[in-house]
C-alpha positions in Angstrom: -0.1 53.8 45.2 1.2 50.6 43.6 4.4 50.4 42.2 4.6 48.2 38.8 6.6 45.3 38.7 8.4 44.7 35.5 10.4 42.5 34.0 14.0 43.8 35.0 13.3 41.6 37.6 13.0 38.6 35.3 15.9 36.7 34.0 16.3 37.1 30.0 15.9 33.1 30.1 12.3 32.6 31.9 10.9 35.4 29.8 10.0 32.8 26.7 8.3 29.9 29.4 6.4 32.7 30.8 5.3 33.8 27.1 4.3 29.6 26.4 2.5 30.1 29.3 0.4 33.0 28.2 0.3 31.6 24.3 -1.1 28.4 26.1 -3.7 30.0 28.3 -4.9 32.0 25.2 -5.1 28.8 23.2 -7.0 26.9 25.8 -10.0 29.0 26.0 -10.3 29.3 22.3 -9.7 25.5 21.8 -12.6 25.1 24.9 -15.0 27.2 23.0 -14.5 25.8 19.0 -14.0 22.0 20.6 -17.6 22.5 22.5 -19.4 23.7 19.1 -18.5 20.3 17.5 -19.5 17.6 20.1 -22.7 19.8 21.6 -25.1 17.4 19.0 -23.4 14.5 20.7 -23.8 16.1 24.4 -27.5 16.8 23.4 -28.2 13.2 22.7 -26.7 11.9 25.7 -27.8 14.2 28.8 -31.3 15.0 26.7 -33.2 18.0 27.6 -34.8 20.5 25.0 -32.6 21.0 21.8 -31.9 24.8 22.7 -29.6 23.2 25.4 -27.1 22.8 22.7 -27.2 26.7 22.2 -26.6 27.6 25.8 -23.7 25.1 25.8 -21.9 27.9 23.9 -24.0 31.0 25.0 -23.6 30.1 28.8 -19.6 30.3 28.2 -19.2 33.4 26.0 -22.1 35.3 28.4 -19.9 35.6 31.5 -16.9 35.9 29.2 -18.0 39.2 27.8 -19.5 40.6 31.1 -16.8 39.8 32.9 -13.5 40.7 30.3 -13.2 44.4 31.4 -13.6 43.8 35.4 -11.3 40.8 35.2 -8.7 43.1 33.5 -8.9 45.5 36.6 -8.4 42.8 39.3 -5.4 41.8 37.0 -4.2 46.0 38.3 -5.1 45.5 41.1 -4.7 42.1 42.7 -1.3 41.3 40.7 -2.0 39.8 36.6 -0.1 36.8 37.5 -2.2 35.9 40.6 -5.4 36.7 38.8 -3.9 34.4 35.4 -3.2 31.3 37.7 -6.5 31.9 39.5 -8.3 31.9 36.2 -6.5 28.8 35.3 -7.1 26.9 38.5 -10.7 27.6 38.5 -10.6 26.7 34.3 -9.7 23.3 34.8 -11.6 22.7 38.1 -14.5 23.8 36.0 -13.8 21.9 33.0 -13.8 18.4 35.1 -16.8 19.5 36.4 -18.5 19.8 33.0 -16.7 16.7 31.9 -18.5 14.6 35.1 -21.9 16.6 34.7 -25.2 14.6 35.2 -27.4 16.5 33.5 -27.8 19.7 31.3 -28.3 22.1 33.7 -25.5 21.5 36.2 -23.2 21.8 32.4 -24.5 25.1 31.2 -24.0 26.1 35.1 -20.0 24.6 35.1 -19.5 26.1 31.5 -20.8 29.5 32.6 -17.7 29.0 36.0 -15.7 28.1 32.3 -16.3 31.5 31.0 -15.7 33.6 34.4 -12.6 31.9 34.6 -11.9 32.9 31.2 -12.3 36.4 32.0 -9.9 36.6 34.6 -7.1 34.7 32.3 -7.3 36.9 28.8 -6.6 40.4 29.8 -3.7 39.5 31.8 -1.8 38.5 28.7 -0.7 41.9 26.7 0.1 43.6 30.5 2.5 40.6 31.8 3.9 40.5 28.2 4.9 44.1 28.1 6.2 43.2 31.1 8.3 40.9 30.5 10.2 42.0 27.6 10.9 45.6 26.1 12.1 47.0 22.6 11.8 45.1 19.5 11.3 41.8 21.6 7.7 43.0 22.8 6.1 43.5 19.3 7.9 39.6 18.3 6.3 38.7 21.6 3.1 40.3 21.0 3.1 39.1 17.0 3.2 35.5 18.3 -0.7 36.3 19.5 -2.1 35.8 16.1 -0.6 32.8 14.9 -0.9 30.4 17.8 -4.8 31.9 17.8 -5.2 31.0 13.8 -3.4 27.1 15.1 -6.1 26.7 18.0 -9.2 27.7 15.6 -7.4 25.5 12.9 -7.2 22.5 15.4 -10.0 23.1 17.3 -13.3 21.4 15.5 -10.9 18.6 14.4 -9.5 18.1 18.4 -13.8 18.2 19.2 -14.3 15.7 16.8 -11.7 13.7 17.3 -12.1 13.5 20.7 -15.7 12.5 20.7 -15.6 9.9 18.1 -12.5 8.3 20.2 -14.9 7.6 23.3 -11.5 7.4 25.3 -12.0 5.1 28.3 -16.2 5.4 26.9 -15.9 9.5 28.0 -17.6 10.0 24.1 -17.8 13.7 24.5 -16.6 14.2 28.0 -13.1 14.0 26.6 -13.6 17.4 25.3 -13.9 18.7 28.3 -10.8 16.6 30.1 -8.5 17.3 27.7 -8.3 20.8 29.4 -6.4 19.1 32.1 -3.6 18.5 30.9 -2.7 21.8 29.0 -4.0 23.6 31.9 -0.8 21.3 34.1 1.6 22.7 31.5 0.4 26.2 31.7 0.4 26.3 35.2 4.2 24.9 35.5 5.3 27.7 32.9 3.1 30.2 34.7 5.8 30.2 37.4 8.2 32.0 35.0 5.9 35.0 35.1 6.6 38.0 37.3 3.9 39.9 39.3 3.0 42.7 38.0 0.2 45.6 38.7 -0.8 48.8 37.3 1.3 51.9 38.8 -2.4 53.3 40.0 -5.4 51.4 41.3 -7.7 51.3 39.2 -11.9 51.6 40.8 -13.9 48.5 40.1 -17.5 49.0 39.0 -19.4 46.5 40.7 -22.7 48.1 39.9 -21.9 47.9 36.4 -21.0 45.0 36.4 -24.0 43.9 37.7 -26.2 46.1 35.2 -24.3 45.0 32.1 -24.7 41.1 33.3 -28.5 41.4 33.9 -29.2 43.3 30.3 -27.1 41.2 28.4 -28.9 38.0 30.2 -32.9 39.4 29.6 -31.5 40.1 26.0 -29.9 36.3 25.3 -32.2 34.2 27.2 -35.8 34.8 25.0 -33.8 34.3 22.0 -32.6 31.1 22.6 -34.6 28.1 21.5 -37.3 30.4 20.8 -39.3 30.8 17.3 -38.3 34.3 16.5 -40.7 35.0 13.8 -43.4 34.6 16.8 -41.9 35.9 19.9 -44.6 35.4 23.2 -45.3 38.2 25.0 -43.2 37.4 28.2 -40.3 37.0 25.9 -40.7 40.6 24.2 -41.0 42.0 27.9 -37.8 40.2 28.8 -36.1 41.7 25.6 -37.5 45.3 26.6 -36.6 44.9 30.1 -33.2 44.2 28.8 -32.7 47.4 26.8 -34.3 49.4 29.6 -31.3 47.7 32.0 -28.9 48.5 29.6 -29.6 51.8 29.3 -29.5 52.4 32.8 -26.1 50.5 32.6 -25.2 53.6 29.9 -26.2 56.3 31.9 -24.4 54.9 35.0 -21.0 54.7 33.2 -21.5 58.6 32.2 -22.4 59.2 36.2 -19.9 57.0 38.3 -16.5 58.1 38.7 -15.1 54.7 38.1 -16.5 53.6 34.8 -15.6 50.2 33.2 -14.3 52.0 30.5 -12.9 55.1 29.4 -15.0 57.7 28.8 -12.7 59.7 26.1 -13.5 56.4 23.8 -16.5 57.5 22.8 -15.4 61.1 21.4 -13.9 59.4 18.9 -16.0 58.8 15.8 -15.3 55.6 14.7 -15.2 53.8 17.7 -19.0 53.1 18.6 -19.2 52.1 15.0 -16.4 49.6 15.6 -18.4 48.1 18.9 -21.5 47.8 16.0 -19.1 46.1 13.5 -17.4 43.7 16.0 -20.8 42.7 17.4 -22.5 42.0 14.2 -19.1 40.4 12.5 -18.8 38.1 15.5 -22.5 36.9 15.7 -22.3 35.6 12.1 -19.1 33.6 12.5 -20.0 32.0 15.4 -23.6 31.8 14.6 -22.7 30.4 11.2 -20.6 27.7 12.7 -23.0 26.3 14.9 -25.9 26.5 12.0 -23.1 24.1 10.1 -22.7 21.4 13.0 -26.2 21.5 13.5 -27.3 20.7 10.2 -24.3 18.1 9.5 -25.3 16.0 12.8 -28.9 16.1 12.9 -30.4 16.4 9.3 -27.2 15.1 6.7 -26.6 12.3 9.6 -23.1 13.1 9.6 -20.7 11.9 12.7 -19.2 14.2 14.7 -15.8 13.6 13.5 -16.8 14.4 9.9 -18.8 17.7 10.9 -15.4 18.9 12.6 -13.3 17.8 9.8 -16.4 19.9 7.7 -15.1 22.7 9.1 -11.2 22.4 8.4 -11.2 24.7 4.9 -12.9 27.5 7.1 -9.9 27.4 9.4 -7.6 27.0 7.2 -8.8 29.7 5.2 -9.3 31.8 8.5 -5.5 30.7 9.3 -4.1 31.5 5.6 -5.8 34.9 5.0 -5.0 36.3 8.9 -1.3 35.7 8.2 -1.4 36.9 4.7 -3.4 40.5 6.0 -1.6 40.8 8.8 1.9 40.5 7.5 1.1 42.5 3.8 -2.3 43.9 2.8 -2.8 45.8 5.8 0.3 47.5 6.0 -0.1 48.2 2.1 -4.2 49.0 1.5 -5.2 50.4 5.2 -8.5 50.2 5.5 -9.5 48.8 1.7 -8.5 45.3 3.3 -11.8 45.5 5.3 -13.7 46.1 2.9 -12.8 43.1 0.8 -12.7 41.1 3.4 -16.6 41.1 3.8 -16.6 41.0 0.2 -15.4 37.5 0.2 -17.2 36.8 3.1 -20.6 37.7 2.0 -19.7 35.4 -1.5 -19.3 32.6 1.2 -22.6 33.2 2.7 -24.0 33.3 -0.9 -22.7 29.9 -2.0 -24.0 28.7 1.3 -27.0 29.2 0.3 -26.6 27.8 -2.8 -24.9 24.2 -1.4 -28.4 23.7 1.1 -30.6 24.9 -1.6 -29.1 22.0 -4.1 -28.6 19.2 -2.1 -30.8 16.5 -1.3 -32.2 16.1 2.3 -30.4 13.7 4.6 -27.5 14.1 2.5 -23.9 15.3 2.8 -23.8 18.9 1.6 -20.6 18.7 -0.5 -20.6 21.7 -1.6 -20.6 23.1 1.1 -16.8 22.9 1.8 -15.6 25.7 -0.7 -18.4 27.8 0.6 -16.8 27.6 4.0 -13.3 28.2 2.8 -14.5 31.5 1.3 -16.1 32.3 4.9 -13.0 31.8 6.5 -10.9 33.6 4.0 -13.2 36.4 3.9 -12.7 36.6 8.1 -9.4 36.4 7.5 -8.6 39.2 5.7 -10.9 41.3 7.7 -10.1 40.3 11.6 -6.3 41.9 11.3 -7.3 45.0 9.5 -10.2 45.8 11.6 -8.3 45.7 15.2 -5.5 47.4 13.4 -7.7 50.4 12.0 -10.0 50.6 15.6 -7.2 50.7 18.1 -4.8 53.2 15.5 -6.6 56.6 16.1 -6.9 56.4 19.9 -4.5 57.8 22.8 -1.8 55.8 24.9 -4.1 56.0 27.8 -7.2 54.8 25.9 -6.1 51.7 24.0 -6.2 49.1 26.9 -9.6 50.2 27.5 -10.7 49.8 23.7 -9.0 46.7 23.4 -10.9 45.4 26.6 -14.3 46.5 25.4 -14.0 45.3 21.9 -12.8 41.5 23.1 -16.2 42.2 25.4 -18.5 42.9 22.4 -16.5 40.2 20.2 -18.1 37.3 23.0 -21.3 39.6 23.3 -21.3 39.5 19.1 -20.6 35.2 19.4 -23.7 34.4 22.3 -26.3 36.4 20.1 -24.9 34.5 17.3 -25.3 31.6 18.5 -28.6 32.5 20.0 -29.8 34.2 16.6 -28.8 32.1 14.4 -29.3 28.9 16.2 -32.7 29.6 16.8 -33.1 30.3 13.4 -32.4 26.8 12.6 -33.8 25.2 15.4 -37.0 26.9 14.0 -37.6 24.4 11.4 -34.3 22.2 11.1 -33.1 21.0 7.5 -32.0 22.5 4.9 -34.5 25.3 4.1 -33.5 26.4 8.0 -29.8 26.6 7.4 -30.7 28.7 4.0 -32.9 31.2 6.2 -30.4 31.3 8.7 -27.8 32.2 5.9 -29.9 34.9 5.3 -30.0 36.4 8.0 -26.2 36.5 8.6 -26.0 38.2 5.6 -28.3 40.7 7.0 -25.9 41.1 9.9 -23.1 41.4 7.6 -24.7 44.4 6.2 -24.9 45.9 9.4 -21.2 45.5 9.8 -20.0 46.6 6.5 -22.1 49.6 7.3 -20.4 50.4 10.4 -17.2 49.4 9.3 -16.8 52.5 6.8 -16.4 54.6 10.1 -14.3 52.5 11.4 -10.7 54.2 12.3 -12.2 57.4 11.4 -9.9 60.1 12.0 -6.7 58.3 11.6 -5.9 59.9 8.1 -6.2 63.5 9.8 -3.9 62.1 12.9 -1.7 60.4 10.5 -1.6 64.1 8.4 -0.8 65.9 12.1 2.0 64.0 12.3 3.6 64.0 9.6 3.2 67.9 9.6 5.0 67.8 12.6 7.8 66.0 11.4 8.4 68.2 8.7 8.2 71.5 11.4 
């Protein structure tokens, strides 16, 4: 057995370093992931390849990323969560100046899929070092500061890509988006020496086999939807997608077998949780689907430079920013679950007026109305992200939430790469404006499916929440 290191050991002083350090890692990927989105058009035009390239630039980071979350969480128990966060770092940055110097296409969809490995061993070390570090009412401050510095990197992001791109620093045009990973990644890794080692009390099994299984469905599921037509599929590429549900459901009948599952079994006897793997999945793939539809359209049928397509985006994450403080810090601890609700209300009138901004502007022009569209997209996500997590992590057991929260960050990247591959595709189909209206439509399809699953989401909590207050009374 393993004893767990906490943070007695820590002086009060290097506590709030070793918190920057985590707040900074966090930051980094996020700012990776939205900075990429903007300057792929301008990648695209430089390395050349097929057009779907642009999709894997995202797909081939948030891929390993989801695969990978849960098992990088468990080397975090095992290995120590600080050793595992500085490794994920190191290998962030050596792969980020890898991607920055890439010759071609296919050596930078290789080095951003290092990116989002790397990325898997760096998140789930966060909440375990931070309830490490500090105790009492100082953990749920240090905790609370998660949200905020998230809604400031998805705020800053798509101006930082555009920025950077339209800069061509030293003639790095998009490349910058990549180096600009260096230097944060110096800073975290001087704070990360304020962070203590820490592992879980018991060693936890690692699933290889699973692993393995969950990365090869996931991959024959992704791949023949990217840069594909989907409305006319070839037969290899429905054999891949079959293939890939037949994998994955050997992938579920192993984790019921094995005696060291990725995740906890008990999850599943709950009966809203697989309903909130459906809505996280389908809530993810239209944000981040939606958001490259945007970019793509902007760059290659409006005209529009990449600085302006990441400004484009600004009322989304401000809205985004805005409505996450707002729910988390009011409506959710006021309405419950009615937050969620209206959430993907507003959402799905942002989709709608979407629609409405390709279908009355003129090709090869500037889709001005556009930008209050995207403000109600990101105030409608907003409002839902806090009150969803909230309500899916409530009704479980002690034992169980680190295992939820794992699995649901997994399905949140799972939700963003068939987005993106979705979506993209559905674009990439027929470009222009009529594209980005059909692949509005279809995210509003995929909304439906989450506000479908979402009514089940947290179910049980009002009869948990009724047991205990019985018991308080007794």
């Amino acid at each position: 057995m393993i004893t767990e290191r906490v943070a007695a050991a820590t002086p009060c002083r290097r506590r709030w370093p070793g918190l920057a350090a985590l707040l900074l890692g966090e930051a980094m990927n996020l700012l990776d992931a939205t900075v990429v989105q903007v300057a792929a058009p301008a990648v695209h035009a430089d390395l050349g390849g097929p057009v779907s390239d642009v999709q894997w630039f995202g797909a081939a980071y948030t891929l390993p990323f989801a695969v990978l979350l849960i098992t990088g969480g468990r080397l975090g128990d095992i290995a120590g969560r600080r050793r595992m966060f500085v490794l994920g770092v190191t290998v962030f940055t050596a792969a980020s100046v890898a991607c920055a110097l890439a010759p071609s296409p296919g050596l930078l969809i290789a080095f951003r899929a290092v990116q989002g490995a790397a990325a898997a061993l760096i998140i789930p070390q966060t909440i375990g070092l931070i309830k490490a570090m500090f105790s009492g009412e100082e953990t749920a401050k240090a905790l609370g500061s998660i949200g905020p510095v998230m809604g400031l990197a998805a705020v800053c992001g798509p101006v930082v890509g555009g920025v950077l791109t339209h800069a061509d620093l030293f003639g790095s045009s998009w490349r910058s988006a990549f180096l600009v990973n260096v230097p944060v990644a110096a800073v975290v890794l001087a704070l990360a020496r304020n962070l203590p080692e820490n592992r879980a009390p018991h060693r936890p099994a690692l699933d290889w086999p699973g692993t393995a299984l969950a990365a090869l469905g996931t991959g024959l599921l992704v791949y023949p939807l990217i840069g594909g037509d989907l409305r006319q599929l070839p037969v290899h590429d429905w054999l891949l997608l079959g293939t890939g549900l037949l994998v994955l459901t050997g992938f579920a009948r192993h984790q019921r077998r094995t005696g060291r599952p990725l995740v906890e079994p008990s999850l599943f006897t709950h009966r809203g949780f697989p309903a909130a793997l459906v809505t996280s999945t389908a809530f993810f793939a239209v944000t981040n689907g939606l958001t490259v539809v945007v970019v793509l359209q902007l760059q290659l049928d409006a005209g529009t430079g990449v600085l302006a397509s990441g400004l484009s985006l600004l009322p989304w994450s401000a809205g985004l920013a805005l409505a996450s403080w707002w729910a988390g810090s009011r409506l959710v601890r006021r309405y419950g679950r009615r937050v969620m609700p209206y959430g993907l209300g507003v959402l799905l009138a942002g989709l709608l007026a979407a629609v409405a901004a390709y279908r009355t502007t003129t090709p090869g022009h500037y889709p001005v109305a556009l930008l209050p569209a995207l403000a109600l997209v990101g105030l409608g996500a907003g409002l839902f992200t806090p009150a969803f997590f909230t309500l899916a992590l409530r009704p479980l057991r002690p034992h169980e939430v680190g295992s939820a929260a794992g699995l649901l960050n997994a399905v949140q990247q799972l939700g963003a790469t068939l987005g993106v591959a979705v979506l993209g595709s559905v674009y990439l189909a027929g470009k222009g404006l009529g594209a980005s209206q059909a692949a509005c439509w279809v995210a509003v399809a995929l909304l439906a499916v989450a506000w479908a699953a979402s009514g089940r989401v947290g179910a049980g909590e009002g009869a948990a929440a009724t047991a205990r207050r019985g018991r308080g009374r007794g």
